[in-house]
C-alpha positions in Angstrom: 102.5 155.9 163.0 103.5 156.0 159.1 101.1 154.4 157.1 103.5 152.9 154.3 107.7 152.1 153.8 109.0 154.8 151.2 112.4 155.0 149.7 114.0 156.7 146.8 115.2 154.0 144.1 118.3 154.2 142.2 116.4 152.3 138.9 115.3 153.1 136.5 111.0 153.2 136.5 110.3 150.2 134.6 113.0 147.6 136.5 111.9 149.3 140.0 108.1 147.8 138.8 109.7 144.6 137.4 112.3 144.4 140.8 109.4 145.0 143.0 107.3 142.1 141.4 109.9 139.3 141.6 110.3 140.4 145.2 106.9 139.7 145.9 106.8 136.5 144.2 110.3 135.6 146.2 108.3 136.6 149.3 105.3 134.4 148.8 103.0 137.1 147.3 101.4 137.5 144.2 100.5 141.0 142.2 96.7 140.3 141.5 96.7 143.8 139.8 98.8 145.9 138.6 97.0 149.9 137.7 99.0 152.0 135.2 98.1 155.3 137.1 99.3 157.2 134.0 97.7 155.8 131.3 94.1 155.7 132.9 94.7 159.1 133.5 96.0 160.3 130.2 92.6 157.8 129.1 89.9 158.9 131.0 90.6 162.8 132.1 93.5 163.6 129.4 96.1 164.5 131.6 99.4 164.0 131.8 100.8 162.6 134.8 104.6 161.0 135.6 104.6 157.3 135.9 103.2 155.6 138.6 102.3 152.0 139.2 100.1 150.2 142.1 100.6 146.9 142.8 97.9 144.9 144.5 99.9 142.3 146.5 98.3 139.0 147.6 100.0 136.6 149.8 96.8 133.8 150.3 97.5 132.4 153.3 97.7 135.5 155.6 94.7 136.5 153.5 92.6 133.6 154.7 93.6 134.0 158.2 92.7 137.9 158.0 89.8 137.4 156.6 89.0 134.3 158.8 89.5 136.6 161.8 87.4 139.9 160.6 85.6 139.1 157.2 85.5 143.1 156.7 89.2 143.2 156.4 88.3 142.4 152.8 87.8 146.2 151.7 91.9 146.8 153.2 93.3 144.0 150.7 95.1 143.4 149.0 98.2 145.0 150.0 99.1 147.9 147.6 102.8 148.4 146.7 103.5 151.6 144.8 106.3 152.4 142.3 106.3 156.2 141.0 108.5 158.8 139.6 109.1 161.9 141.4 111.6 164.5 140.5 113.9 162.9 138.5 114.3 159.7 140.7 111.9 156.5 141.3 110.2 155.9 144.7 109.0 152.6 146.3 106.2 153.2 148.8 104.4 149.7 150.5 101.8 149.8 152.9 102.1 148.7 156.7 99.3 146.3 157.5 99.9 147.2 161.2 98.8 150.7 160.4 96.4 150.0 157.9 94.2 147.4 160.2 94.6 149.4 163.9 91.7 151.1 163.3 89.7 147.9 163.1 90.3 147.1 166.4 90.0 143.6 166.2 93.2 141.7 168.4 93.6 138.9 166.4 94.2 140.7 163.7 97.4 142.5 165.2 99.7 139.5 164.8 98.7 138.5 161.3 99.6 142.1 160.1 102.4 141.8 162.1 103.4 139.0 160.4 102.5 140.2 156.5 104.4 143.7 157.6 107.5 141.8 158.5 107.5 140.0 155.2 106.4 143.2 153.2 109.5 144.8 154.9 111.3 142.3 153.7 110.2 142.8 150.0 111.0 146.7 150.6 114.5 146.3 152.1 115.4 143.8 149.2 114.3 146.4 146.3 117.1 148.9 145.5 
């Protein structure tokens, strides 16, 4: 099973992040963090690296029924969304909480990633 939804972008870096964002928000998830993977490398190891941006996507209701279900689930949210450049081109890349939680184990957990994966899916197939 593949761990995340990937696509190549045709935007530019900086609308992909900003594209990605007001799809959240449209979806009924907020960004709680946003990590500029470049600059905290170039900061702390002075390296250069290509851009790349992770997103830390919260939607609060399906997080209190996750968490009301398996309290552990905590360490798997929130749900990262990640916008990089690779050769030239942007990429999208968001997790699938399906894939992410099976190895919990816990059943009632299955439909509530279901349902965040659906709307996550939706947030992917509207960024382009």
């Amino acid at each position: 099973m593949d761990y995340c939804f990937t696509k190549r972008l045709d935007l530019p870096f900086e609308e992909a992040v900003r594209t990605a964002t007001e799809q959240l928000r449209q979806h009924g998830f907020g960004v709680l963090t946003e990590i500029d993977v470049k600059a905290t490398l170039k900061k702390k190891l002075g390296v250069e690296y290509p851009n790349y941006r992770i997103l830390g996507a919260c939607n609060p209701p399906n997080a209190h029924k996750a968490l009301g279900a398996e309290p552990n689930v905590g360490v798997m949210l929130p749900c990262n969304v990640v916008v990089y450049e690779q050769d030239d081109h942007t990429v999208l890349s968001i997790i699938r909480p399906t894939a992410a939680m099976a190895p919990i184990g816990n059943d009632e957990l299955k439909p509530i990633a279901e349902r965040i994966e659906g709307q996550l899916k939706a947030v992917f197939d509207s960024v382009h």
